[in-house]
C-alpha positions in Angstrom: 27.6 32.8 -2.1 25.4 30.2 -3.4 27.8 27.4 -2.7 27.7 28.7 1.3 24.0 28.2 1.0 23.9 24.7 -0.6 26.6 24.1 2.0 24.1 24.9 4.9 20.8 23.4 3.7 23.1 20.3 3.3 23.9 20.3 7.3 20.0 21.5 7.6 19.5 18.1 6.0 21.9 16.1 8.1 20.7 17.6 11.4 17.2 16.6 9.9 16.1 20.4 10.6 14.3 19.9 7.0 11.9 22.9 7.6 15.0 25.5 7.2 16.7 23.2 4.7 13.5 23.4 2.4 13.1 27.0 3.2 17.0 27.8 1.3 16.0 25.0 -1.2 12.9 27.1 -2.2 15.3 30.6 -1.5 18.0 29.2 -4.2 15.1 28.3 -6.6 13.7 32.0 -6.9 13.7 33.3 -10.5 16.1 36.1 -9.8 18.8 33.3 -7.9 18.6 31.2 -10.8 19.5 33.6 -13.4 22.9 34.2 -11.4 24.2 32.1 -14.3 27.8 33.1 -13.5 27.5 32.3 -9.9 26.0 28.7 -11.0 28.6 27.9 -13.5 31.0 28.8 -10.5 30.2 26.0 -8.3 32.8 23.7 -8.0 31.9 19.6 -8.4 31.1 19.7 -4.4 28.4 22.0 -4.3 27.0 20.8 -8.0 26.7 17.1 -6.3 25.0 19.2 -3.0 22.8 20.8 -5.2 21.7 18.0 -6.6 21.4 15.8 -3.4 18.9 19.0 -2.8 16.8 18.7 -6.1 16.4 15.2 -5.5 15.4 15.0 -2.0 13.0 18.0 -2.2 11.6 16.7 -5.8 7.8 16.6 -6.0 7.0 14.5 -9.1 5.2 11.5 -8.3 4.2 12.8 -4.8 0.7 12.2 -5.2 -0.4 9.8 -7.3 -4.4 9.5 -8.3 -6.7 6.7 -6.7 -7.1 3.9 -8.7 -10.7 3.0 -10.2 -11.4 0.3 -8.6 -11.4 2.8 -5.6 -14.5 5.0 -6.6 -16.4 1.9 -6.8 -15.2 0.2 -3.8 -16.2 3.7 -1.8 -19.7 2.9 -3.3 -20.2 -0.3 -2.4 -19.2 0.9 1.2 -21.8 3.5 1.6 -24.1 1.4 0.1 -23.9 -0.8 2.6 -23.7 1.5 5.3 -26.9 3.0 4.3 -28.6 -0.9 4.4 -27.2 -1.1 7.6 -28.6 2.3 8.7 -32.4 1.6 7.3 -32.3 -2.4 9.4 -31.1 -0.7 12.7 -33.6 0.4 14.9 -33.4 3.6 15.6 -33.4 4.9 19.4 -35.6 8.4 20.2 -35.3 9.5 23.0 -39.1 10.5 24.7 -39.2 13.7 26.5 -41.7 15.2 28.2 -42.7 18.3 28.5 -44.3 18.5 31.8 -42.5 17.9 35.2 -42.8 14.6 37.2 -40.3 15.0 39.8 -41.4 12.5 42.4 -41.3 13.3 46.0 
């Protein structure tokens, strides 16, 4: 049963549908799925090799990676300056009156 499943998120990933394919990725990685132990042992080279073509396309490590220091003080310098540049514009207000001078 589990080999019919790697089977299909592996055409899900050919067809590039990778919404379902993730979805039977995340469906084959449930607690009670994985401790089918007897059903994973059962898989025959194929479906071990699909499984892992799985793993290692959906694999997360090293997705996100933090910014680098220099960032933080490169974002600083930039509002800095866009505050200087703020304070030397001139700023526009707009006058409005209160009373009514339409002019006939």
């Amino acid at each position: 049963m589990i080999a019919m499943f790697v089977e299909v998120a592996l055409a899900c990933l050919s067809l590039q549908n990778f919404q379902s394919a993730m979805q039977i990725y995340s469906g084959l990685n449930l607690t009670p799925v994985q401790r089918l132990t007897n059903e994973w042992k059962s898989l025959g080279k194929k479906h071990k090799e699909g499984w892992a073509e799985l793993m290692n396309f959906f694999d997360q490590t090293g997705n996100v990676l933090p910014p680098p220091s220099s960032f933080y003080s490169l974002l600083s310098r930039f509002f800095s300056l866009l505050s200087l540049q703020i304070l030397r514009s001139s700023f526009f207000v707009p006058y409005h009156s209160s009373t009514n001078t339409e002019r006939s």
